[in-house]
C-alpha positions as CSV (number, residue, x, y, z in Angstrom):
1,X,-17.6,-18.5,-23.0
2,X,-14.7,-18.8,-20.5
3,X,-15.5,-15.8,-17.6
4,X,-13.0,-13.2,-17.0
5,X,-10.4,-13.1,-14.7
6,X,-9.3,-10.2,-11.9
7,X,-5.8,-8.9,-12.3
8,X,-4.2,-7.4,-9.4
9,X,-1.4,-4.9,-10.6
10,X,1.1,-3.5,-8.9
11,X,1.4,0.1,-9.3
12,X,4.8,2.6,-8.8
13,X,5.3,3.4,-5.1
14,X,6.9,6.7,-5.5
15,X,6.3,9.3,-9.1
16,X,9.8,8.9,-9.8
17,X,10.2,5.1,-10.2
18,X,10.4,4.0,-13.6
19,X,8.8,1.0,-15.7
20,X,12.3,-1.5,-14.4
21,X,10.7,-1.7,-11.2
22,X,7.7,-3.6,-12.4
23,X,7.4,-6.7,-14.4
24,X,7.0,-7.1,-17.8
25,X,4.0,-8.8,-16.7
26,X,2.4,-5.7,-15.7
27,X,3.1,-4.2,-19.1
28,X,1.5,-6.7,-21.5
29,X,-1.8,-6.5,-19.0
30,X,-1.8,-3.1,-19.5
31,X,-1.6,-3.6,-23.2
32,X,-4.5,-5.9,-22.8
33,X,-6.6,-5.0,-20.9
34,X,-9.7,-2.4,-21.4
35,X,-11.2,-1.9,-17.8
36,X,-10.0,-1.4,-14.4
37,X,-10.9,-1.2,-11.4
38,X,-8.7,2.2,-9.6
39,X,-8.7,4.2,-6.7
40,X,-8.3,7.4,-8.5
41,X,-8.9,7.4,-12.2
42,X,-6.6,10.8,-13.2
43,X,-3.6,9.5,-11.4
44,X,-4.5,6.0,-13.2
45,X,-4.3,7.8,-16.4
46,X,-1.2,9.0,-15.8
47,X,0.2,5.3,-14.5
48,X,-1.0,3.4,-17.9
49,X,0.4,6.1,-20.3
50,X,3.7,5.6,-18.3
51,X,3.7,1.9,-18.9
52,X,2.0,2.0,-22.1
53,X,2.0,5.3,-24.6
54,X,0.5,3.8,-27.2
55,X,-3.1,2.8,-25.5
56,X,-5.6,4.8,-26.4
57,X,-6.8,5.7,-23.0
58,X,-10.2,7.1,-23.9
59,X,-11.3,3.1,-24.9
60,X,-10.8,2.3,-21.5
61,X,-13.7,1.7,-19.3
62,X,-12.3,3.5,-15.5
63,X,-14.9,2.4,-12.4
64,X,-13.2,4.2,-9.3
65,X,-13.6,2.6,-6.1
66,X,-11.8,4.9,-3.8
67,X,-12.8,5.5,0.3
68,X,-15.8,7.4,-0.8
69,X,-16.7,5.6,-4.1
70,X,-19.8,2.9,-4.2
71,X,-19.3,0.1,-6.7
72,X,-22.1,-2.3,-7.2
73,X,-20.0,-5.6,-8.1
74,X,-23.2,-7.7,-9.5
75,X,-24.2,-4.7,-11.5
76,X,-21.3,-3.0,-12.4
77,X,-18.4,-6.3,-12.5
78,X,-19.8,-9.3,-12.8
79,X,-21.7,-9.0,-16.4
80,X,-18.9,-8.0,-17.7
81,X,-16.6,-11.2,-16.2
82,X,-19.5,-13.1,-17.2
83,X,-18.8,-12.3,-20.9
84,X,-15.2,-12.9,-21.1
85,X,-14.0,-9.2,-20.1
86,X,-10.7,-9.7,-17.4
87,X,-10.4,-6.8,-15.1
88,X,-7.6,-5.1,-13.5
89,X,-7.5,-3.5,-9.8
90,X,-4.8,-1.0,-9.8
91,X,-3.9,1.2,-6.4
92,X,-2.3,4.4,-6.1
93,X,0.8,3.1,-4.6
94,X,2.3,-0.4,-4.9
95,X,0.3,-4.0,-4.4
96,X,-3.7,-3.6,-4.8
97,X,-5.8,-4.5,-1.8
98,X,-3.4,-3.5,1.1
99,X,-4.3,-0.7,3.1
100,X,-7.0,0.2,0.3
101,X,-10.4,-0.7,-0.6
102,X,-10.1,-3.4,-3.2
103,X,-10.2,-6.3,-0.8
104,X,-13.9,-6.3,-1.1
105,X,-13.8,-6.6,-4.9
106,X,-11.6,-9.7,-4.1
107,X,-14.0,-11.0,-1.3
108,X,-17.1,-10.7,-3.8
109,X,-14.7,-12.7,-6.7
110,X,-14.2,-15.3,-4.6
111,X,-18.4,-15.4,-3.8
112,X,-18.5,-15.8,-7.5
113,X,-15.9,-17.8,-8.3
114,X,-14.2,-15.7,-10.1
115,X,-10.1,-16.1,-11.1
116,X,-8.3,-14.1,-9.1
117,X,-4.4,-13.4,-10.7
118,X,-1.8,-11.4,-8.0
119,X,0.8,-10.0,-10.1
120,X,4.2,-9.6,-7.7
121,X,5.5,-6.1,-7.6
122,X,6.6,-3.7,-4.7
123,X,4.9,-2.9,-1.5
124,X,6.2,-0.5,0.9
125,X,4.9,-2.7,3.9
126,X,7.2,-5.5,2.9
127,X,9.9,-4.0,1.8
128,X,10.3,-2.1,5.0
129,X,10.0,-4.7,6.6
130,X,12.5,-6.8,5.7
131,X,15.0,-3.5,5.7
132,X,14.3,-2.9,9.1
133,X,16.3,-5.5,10.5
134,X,13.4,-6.4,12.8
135,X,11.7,-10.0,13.2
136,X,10.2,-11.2,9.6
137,X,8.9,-14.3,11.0
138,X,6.5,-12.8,13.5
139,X,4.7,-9.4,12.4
140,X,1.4,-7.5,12.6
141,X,0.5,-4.5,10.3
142,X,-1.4,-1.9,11.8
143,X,-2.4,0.0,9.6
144,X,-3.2,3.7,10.8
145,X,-2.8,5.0,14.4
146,X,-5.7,7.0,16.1
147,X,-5.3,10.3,15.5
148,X,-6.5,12.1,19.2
149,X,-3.5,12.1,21.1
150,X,-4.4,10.5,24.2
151,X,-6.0,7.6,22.3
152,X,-2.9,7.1,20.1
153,X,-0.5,7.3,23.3
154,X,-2.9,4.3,25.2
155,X,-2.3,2.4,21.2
156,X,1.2,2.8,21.3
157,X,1.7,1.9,24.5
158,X,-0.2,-1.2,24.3
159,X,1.5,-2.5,20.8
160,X,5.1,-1.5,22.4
161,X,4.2,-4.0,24.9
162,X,2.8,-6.8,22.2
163,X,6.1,-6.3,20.2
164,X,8.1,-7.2,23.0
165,X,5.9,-10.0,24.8
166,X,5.7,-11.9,21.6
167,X,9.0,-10.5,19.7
168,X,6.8,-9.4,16.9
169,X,7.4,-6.2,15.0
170,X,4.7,-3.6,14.4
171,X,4.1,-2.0,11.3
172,X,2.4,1.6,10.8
173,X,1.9,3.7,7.8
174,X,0.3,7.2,8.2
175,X,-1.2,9.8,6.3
176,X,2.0,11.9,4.7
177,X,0.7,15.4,6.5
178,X,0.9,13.8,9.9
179,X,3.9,11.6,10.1
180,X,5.8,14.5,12.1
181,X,3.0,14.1,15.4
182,X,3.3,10.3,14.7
183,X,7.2,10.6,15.0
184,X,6.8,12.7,17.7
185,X,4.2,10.5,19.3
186,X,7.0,7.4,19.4
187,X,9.3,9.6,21.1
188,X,6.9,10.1,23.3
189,X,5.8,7.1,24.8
190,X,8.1,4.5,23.8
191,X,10.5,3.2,26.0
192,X,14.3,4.1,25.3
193,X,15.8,0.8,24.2
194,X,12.6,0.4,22.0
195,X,13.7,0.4,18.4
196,X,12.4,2.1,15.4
197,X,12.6,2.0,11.8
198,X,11.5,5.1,9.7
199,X,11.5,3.9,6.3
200,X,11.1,6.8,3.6
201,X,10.3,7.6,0.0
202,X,11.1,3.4,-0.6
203,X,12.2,2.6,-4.3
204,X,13.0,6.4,-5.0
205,X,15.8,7.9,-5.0
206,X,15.8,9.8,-2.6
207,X,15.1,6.5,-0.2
208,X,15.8,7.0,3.5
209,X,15.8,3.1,5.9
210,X,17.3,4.0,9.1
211,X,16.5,1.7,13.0
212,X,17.6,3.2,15.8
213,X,17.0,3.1,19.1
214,X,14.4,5.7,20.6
215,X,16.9,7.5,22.3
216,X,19.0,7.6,19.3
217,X,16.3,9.1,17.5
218,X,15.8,11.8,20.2
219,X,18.8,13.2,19.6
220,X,18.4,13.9,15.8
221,X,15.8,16.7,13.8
222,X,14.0,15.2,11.4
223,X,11.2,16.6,9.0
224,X,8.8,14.1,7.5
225,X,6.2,16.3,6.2
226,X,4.3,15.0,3.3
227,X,7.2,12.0,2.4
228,X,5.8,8.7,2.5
229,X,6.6,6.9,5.2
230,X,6.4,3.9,7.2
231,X,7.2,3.1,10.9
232,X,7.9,-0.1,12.7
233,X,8.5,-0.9,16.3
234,X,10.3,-3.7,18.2
């Protein structure tokens, strides 16, 4: 018998995207397959019954692995991909295994020598990226900024001065509730010139991709509460 494979499928960055922004690949997955991997299986739900209203969604077999979730992969994955049973990963927002959990799952496939099948969709890293207008041949994504003050101000500081010693853009994402300190916090203790791209509620439609200069940015009131967001710095 021919072992599974693990899908990795793109999910909808923002609630109001429809299917057009994913692949019909993603589709006939969903159609086929009967376990997955999630981060949150309620808002999972919800995702396959937007793709797929016809699967019966109480035959699928949901193992969450979210920030607090233990998932066994021997005991829990691999008999399963031993017997022919693919499995897909899906996030809560955008490309699996990016800024989430899942890239353990991946590392223990790979132990196991297990098939591992990226399906392309979007991803809010990328795709601000590459609206920002800053350097796409030369950048680091840094996930989440400290949240004490002081140590986020020596963190900003010190990747202000990497971005422009080694022209290479720096990429933040933070949770929604405290993008208006991180905002706030770039204000604070970049230098004037230094540019910054706030790239909001990507793929909706209410989508925001603006780079100014710090001192640009001073001079305009902005409100960023709980809207997804991502930051870059050059």
């Amino acid at each position: 018998m021919h072992k599974g494979r693990i899908y990795l499928i793109p999910n909808f960055i923002t609630s109001d995207s429809d299917k057009s922004n994913l692949s019909t690949e993603v589709e006939k997955l969903i159609f086929q397959i009967n376990i997955f991997i999630v981060e949150n299986i309620r808002s999972a739900r919800r995702f396959i019954r937007k793709i797929d209203k016809e699967k019966n969604i109480d035959k699928i077999l949901f193992f969450e692995y979210g920030k607090h979730n233990n998932l066994n992969f021997e005991n829990d994955i691999l008999k399963l991909i031993l017997n022919g049973k693919s499995i897909g990963i899906i996030s809560e927002s955008g490309l699996p295994c990016v800024a989430d959990p899942g890239a353990k799952i991946i590392e223990y496939a790979h132990e196991f020598d297990i098939e591992v099948v990226p399906i392309p969709g979007p991803n809010s890293i990328i795709l601000a990226l590459i609206s920002s207008g800053m350097n796409g041949q030369n950048f680091a994504f840094n996930g989440y900024l400290p949240i004490n003050k002081k140590e986020r101000k020596i963190k900003i500081i010190e990747l202000e001065k990497k971005a422009k010693k080694e022209n290479q853009t720096q990429i933040f994402i933070e949770t929604a509730y405290r993008n208006n300190q991180v905002f706030t916090a770039f204000l604070e203790n970049c230098n004037l010139n230094t540019k910054l791209c706030i790239a909001m509620n990507i793929t909706s439609k209410n989508q925001f991709i603006k780079t100014k200069s710090i001192i640009e940015w001073k001079n305009l009131k902005f409100d960023l509460n709980k809207i997804p967001c991502v930051f870059l710095i050059q």
